[in-house]
C-alpha positions as CSV (number, residue, x, y, z in Angstrom):
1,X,140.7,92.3,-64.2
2,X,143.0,95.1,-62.2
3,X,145.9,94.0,-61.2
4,X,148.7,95.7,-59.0
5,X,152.6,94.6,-58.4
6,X,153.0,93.6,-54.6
7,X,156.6,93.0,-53.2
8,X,156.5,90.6,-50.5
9,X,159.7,89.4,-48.7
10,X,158.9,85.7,-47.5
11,X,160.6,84.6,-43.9
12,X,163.2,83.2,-45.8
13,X,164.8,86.6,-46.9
14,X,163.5,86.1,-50.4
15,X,162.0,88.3,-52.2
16,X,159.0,88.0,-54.6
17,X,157.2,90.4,-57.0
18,X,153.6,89.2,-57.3
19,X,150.6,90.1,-59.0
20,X,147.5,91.1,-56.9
21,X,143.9,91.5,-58.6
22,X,142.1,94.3,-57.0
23,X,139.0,92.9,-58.5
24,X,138.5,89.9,-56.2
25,X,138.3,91.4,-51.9
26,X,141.5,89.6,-51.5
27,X,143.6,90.6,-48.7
28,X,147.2,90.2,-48.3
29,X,146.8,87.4,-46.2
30,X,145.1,85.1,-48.8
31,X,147.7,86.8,-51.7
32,X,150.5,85.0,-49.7
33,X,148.7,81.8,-49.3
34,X,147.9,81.9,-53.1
35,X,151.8,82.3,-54.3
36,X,152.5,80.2,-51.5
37,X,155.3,82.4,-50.0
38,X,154.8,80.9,-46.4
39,X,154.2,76.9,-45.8
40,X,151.1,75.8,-45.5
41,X,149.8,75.8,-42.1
42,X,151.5,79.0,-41.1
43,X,149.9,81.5,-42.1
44,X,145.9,82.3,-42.0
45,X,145.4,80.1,-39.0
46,X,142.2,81.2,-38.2
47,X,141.1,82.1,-41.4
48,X,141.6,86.1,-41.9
49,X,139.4,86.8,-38.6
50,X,142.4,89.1,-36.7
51,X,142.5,86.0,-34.4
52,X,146.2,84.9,-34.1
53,X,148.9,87.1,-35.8
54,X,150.2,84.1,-37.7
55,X,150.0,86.8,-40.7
56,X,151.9,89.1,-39.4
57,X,153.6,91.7,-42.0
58,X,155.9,94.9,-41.9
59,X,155.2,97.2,-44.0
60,X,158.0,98.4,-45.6
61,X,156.9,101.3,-48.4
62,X,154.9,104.3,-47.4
63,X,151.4,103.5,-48.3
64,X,149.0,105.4,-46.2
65,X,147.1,101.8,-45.0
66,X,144.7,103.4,-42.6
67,X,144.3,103.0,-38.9
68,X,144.5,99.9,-37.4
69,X,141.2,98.3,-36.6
70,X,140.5,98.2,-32.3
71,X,140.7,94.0,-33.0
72,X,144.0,94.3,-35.3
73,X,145.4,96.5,-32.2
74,X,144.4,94.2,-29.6
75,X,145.8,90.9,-31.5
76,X,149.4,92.8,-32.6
77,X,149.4,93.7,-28.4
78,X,149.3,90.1,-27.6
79,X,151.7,88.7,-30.4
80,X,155.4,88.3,-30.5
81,X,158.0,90.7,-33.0
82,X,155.6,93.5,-33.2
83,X,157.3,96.5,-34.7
84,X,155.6,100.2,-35.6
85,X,155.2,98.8,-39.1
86,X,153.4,95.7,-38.1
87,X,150.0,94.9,-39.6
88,X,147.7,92.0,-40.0
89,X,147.9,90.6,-43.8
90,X,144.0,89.9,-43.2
91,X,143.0,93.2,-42.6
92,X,144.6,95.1,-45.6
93,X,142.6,94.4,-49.0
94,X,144.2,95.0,-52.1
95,X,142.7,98.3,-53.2
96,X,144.8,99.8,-56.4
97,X,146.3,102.0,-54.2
98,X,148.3,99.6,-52.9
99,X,150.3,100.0,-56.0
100,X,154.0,98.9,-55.6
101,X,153.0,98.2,-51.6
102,X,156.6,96.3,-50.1
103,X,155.7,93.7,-46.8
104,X,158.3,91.7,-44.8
105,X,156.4,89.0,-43.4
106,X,157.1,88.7,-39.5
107,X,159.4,85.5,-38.1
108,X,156.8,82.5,-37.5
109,X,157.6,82.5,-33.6
C-alpha cells in the first residue's frame, strides 16, 4: 500500500494531517468521511455522484487537479461559498500526485 500525506482543514478551523492510500480509488470525499473530519450526515449526501456540493473543498496548495468536469461546474454554479479554488471532494481521487495536497472544506450552508 501507497500512501500520501493530505492536509485537510475541517469546518471547525482545525487542522488535520491524514494519511491517504492511493491504492484504493478513494476520493477526497470518502478520505474525510473515513477520519471523520465532518459529522456524519454532512458530507457525501448523495454519495460522491456531483449531486449536492455538501463536499465542497478549497483547495489551498498548488496541485495542478485538472479541469473541472461539465457536472462538477454545473453543481459548484448552483451551490453556496463557491470561490476560484472550489472543488467537489468526490471528483478528485487520490492519485500520488496529490502529495502534500492542502483543502479547506467549504461552510455547511
Amino acid at each position: 500500500m501507497s500512501d500520501i500525506k493530505v492536509g485537510i482543514t475541517d469546518r471547525d478551523g482545525n487542522h488535520h494531517l491524514v494519511d491517504a492510500p492511493t491504492d484504493m480509488n478513494m476520493n477526497l470525499m470518502e478520505l474525510v468521511r473515513t477520519y471523520e473530519l465532518a459529522p456524519e450526515g454532512t458530507i457525501g449526501v448523495c454519495g460522491g455522484m456531483a449531486m449536492c456540493a455538501s463536499c465542497q473543498c478549497y483547495i489551498e496548495s498548488n496541485h495542478n487537479l485538472g479541469n473541472r468536469s461539465e457536472e462538477e461546474e454545473a453543481m459548484l454554479a448552483e451551490a453556496f461559498n463557491v470561490e476560484d479554488n472550489s472543488r467537489l471532494g468526490c471528483q478528485i481521487y487520490i492519485t500520488s500526485q496529490l502529495n502534500g495536497l492542502e483543502i479547506k472544506l467549504a461552510p455547511e450552508d
